[in-house]
N, C-alpha and C positions, 0 to 999 in steps of 0.2 A: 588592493592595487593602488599607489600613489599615480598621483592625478599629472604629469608633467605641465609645466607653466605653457601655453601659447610662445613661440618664439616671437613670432610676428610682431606683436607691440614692440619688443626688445629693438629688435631689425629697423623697424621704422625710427626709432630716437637714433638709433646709430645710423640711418642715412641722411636724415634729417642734416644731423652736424657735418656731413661730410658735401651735401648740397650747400649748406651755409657757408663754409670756408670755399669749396671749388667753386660755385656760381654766384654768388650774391656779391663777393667781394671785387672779385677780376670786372664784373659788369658796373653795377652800381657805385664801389669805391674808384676805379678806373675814369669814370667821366669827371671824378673833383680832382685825379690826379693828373689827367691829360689836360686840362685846362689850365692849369699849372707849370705843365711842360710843353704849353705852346708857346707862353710866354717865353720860359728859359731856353728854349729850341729854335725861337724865330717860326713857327710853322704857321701856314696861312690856313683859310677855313677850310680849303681844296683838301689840301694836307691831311687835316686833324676829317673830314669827313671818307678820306681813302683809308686811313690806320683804323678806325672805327667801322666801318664796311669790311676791309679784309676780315678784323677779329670777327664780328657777325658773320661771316659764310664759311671760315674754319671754326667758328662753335656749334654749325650747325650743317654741312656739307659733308662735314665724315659719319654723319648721324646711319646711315646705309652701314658703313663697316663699322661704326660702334654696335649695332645691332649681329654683325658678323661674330665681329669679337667677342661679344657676349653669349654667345652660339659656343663657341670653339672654345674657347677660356674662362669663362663665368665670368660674373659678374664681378666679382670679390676683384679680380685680375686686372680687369677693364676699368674700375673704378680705381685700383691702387694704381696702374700707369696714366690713367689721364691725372691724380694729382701730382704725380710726380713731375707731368708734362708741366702745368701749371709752375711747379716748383722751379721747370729750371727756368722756364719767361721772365718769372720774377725776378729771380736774379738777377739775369742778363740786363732787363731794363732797369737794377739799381745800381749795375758796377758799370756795362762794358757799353749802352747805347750813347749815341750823341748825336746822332741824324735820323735824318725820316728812314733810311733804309736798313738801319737798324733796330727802331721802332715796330718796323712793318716786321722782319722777321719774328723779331721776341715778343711783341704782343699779341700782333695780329695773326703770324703762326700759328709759334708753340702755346701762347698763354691760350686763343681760340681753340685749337687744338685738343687740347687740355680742358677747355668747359664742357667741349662736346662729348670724351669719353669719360670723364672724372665727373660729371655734373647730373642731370634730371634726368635723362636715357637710361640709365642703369638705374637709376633709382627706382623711377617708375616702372621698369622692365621688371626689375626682382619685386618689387610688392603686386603687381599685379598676377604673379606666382601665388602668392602667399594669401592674398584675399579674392573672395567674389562678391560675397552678402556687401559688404564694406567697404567695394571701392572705391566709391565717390567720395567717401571720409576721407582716407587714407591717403587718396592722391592729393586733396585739398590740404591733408597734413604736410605732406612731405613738400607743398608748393610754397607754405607760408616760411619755408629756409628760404629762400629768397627774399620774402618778403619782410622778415626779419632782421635777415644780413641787411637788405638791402635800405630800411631804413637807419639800421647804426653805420654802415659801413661811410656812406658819405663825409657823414659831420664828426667820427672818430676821426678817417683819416686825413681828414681837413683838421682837426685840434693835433691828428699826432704830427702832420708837420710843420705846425705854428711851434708847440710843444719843442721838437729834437733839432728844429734849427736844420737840420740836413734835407730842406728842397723835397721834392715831388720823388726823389728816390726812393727815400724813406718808407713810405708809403706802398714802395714792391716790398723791400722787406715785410712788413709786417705781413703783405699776402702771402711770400714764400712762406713762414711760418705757422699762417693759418693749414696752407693745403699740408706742408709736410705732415701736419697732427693729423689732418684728412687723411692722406697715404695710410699710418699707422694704425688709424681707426676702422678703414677699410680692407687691411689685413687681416685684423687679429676678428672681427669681431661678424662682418656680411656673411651668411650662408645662402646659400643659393635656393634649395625646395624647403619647403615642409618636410616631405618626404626622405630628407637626405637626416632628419632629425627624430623620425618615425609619426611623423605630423601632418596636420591633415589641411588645406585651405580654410580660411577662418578659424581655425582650432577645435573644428568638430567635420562633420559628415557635412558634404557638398549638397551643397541648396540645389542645383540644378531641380529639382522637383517644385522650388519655390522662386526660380526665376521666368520671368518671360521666357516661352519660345520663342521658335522663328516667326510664330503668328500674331504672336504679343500677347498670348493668352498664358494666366499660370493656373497650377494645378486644382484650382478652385473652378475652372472655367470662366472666371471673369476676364475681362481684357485688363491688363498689366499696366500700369500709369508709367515704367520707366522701362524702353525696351532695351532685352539683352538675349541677345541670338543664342540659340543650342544647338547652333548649326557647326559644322569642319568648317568654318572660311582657311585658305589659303591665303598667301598674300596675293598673287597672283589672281585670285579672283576679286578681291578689293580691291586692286589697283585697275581694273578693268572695268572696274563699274564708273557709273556717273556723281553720283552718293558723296564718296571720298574726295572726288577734285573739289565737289563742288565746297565739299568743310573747309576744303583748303584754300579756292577763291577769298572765302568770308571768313579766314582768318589773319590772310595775305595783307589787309590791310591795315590793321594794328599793328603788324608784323614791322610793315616798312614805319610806321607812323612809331613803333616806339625804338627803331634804331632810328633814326630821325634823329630823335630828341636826344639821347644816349651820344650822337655824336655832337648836337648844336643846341640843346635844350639851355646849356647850363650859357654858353656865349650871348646867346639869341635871348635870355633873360638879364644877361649883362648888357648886351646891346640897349635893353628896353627900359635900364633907368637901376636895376635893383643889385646891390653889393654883393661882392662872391659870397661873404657868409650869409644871405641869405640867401640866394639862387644854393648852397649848395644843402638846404632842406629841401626843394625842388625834387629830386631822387626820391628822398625820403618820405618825402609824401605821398609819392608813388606807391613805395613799397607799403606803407603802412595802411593805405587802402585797398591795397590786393590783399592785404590779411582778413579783410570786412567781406569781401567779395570771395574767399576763400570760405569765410564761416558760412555765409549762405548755400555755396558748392555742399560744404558737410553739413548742413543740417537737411539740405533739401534734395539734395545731386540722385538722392538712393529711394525719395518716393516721387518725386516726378522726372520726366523725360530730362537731362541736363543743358538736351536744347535749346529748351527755351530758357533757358538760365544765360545762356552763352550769346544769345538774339539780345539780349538787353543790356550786356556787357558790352558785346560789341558795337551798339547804338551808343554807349556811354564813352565810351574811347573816344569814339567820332566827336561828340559834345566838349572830351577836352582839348583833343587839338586845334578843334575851331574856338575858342577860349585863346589855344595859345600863342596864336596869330596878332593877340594886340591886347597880351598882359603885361600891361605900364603899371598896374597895380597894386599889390601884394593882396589882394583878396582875390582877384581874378586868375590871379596864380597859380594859390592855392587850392582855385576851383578848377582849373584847367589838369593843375597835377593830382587832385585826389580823382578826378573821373577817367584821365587816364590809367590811373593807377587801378581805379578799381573796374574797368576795363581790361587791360591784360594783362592782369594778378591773377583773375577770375577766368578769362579766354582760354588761359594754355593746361589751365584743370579742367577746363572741359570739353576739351579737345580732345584730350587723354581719356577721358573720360566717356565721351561717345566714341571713340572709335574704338577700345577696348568692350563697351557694352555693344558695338553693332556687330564687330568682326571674331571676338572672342581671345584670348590668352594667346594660340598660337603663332596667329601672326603679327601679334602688338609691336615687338621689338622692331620688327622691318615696319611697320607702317610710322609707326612713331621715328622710327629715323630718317624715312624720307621724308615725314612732314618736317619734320624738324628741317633739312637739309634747305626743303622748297624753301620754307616760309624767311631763315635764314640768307638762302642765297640772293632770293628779291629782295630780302630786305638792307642786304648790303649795299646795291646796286644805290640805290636811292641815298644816302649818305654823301656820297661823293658829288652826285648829278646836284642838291641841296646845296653842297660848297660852292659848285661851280658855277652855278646860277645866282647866289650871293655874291660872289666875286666880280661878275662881270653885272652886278647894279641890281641885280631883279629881287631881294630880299628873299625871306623864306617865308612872306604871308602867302605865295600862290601853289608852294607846295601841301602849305598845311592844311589849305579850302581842299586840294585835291582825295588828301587822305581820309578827311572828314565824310567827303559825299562817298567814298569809296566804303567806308564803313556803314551808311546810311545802308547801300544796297544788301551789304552785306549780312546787315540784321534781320532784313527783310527777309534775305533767301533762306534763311535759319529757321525764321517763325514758321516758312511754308514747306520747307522740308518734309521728306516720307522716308524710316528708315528702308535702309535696302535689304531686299530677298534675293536668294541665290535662283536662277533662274533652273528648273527643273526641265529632264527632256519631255520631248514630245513623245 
């Protein structure tokens, strides 16, 4: 009997490129080309922090009906029309915008729009199908497309529009291009189960005998160092516990802290003394430290709890924002952006990552997209309230004290966390 290959590895490199073209670019290439078109556009800080807050709560607000959709249509479906959503933002903001209220529809829309169903929701919905033993790898794999994209996208599309001479438009183009081959790749190539392939989770017989229970004990009778429930949760009963909000509180604050910076990081370092071409490795830095903090998730996410992985990430984000409150320096910058970065590069793998090992596969898509929505729509709020407070004198050093202590707490509640039990009758 010939041995068929594992789909799974297959699956993951072809999400992989399609999270790298739909999310890494529209986020991470988007903050050197809005800064670019604030000059050309005349738009003030109010402005460019409203365009950057819409896009953040349409990448993450429809996360509910991306989880719908992927229900009703598969994934393969969901992922081909959000990049095609992306595809046409792009456009629009190369040919036809020239005001903020055209801005606000085609970036902050459609292109958000388009992150939310074309980007990490599907992604990690369908691998979380396909593995159990190996989640914590696999999500860590598919999170470092960002973190990839996101350190070339910056300083590419800051040389491609020195390079083409054609302005910050430029710059959509090449993202239309990137999502369209996204589209393409998530047609011909995503399948939806194991099972639709005659295939099994991880490519053999389901662990469930060698994962934690609901008690945290496995089938040695020892207690389990990373818990993963074998419980039915519902979504419904995970949104009703305490457990959930509370991941969500003590992620809430990275959340608004790296749309923050996403909308004012790259100005607010121009402000502070240092040239666009070096603020625009700032991003970059980001990203390439969420890859560090990603390898840690994979090597460690699958023998201890990823809890406490995430309590210390989270205390590190804090560390850069308060850094980047009064970096006049290019070393303090650089300190400010790798601990952000390795902050939440690392947070949103393990976020996925405990809530898929507490609640289980079935209701991942719905929880993962209301976090997503939550943590997105706070964090949009805050972008704008940043401009407007800069505008009228007050700078952005008493926002970034605020995000800082807000993540201190947040580490805290992490460390002393108890996974949750489903409450049995009396």
């Amino acid at each position: 009997m010939v041995r068929t290959e594992f789909y799974g590895w297959k699956l993951l490199g072809f999400l992989w490129a399609i999270v790298f073209a739909n999310l890494a670019f529209p986020i991470y290439g988007a903050s050197v080309v809005n800064a670019v078109m604030v000059q050309d556009l005349d738009f003030d800080r109010g402005t460019l922090g409203s365009l950057v807050g819409l896009f953040t709560v349409m990448s993450g607000l429809p996360g509910p009906l991306v989880a719908v959709s992927m229900n009703r249509f598969g994934v393969r479906n969901t992922l081909v029309g959000g990049s095609l959503l992306v595809v046409a933002g792009s456009v629009a903001m190369a040919t036809v915008v020239r005001g903020s209220l055209g801005a606000m529809l085609a970036f902050g829309v459609v292109v958000g729009a388009g992150v939310a169903a074309g980007g990490v929701i599907g992604a990690q919905a369908g691998l979380a199908r396909w593995f159990v033993r190996r989640r914590a790898l696999v999500l860590a794999v598919i999170s470092t497309a960002s973190g990839v994209g996101g350190f070339m996208a910056a300083p590419l599309l800051n040389r491609w529009i020195d390079m083409t001479g054609g302005g910050w438009r430029m710059g959509w183009w090449a993202m239309a291009g990137l999502s369209a081959l996204a589209a393409a790749v998530a047609f011909v190539f995503v399948k939806e189960r194991p099972e639709d392939l005659g295939q099994q989770p991880d490519g053999g017989a389901p662990a469930k005998a060698a994962d934690g229970d609901a008690t945290g004990a496995n089938a040695t009778g020892k207690k389990a160092r990373v818990h993963r429930t074998a419980e039915e949760w519902s979504s419904g009963e995970a949104l009703a516990g305490h457990t959930y909000w509370l991941m969500m509180f003590c992620q809430m604050g990275m959340s608004c802290g790296y749309t923050v910076f996403l909308a004012h990081g790259i100005v607010h370092l121009q402000d502070s003394g240092h040239t666009r071409e070096i603020v625009a490795w700032a991003p970059s830095l980001m990203a390439f430290a969420g890859l560090f903090s990603k390898g840690i998730i994979g090597a460690w996410g699958d023998r201890i709890d990823p809890r406490y992985i995430w309590a210390g990430l989270v205390a590190s984000f804090g560390v850069g924002i308060f850094l980047l409150a009064d970096a006049t320096s290019v070393s303090v910058m650089i300190a400010a952006a790798s601990c952000m970065g390795l902050g939440f590069g690392g947070g949103v793998v393990c976020l996925a990552t405990v809530v898929s090992n507490y609640y289980g596969v079935k209701p991942f898509a719905v929880l993962a997209g209301v976090a997503v929505a939550i943590n997105t729509t706070l964090g949009s709020v805050v972008p704008p309230v940043t401009g407007l407070l800069y505008d009228k004198g007050h700078g952005y050093e008493g926002v970034f004290y605020v995000l800082a202590g807000w993540c201190a707490v947040g580490a805290i509640l992490l460390t002393i966390m108890r996974p949750p039990f489903k409450k049995r009758p009396a």
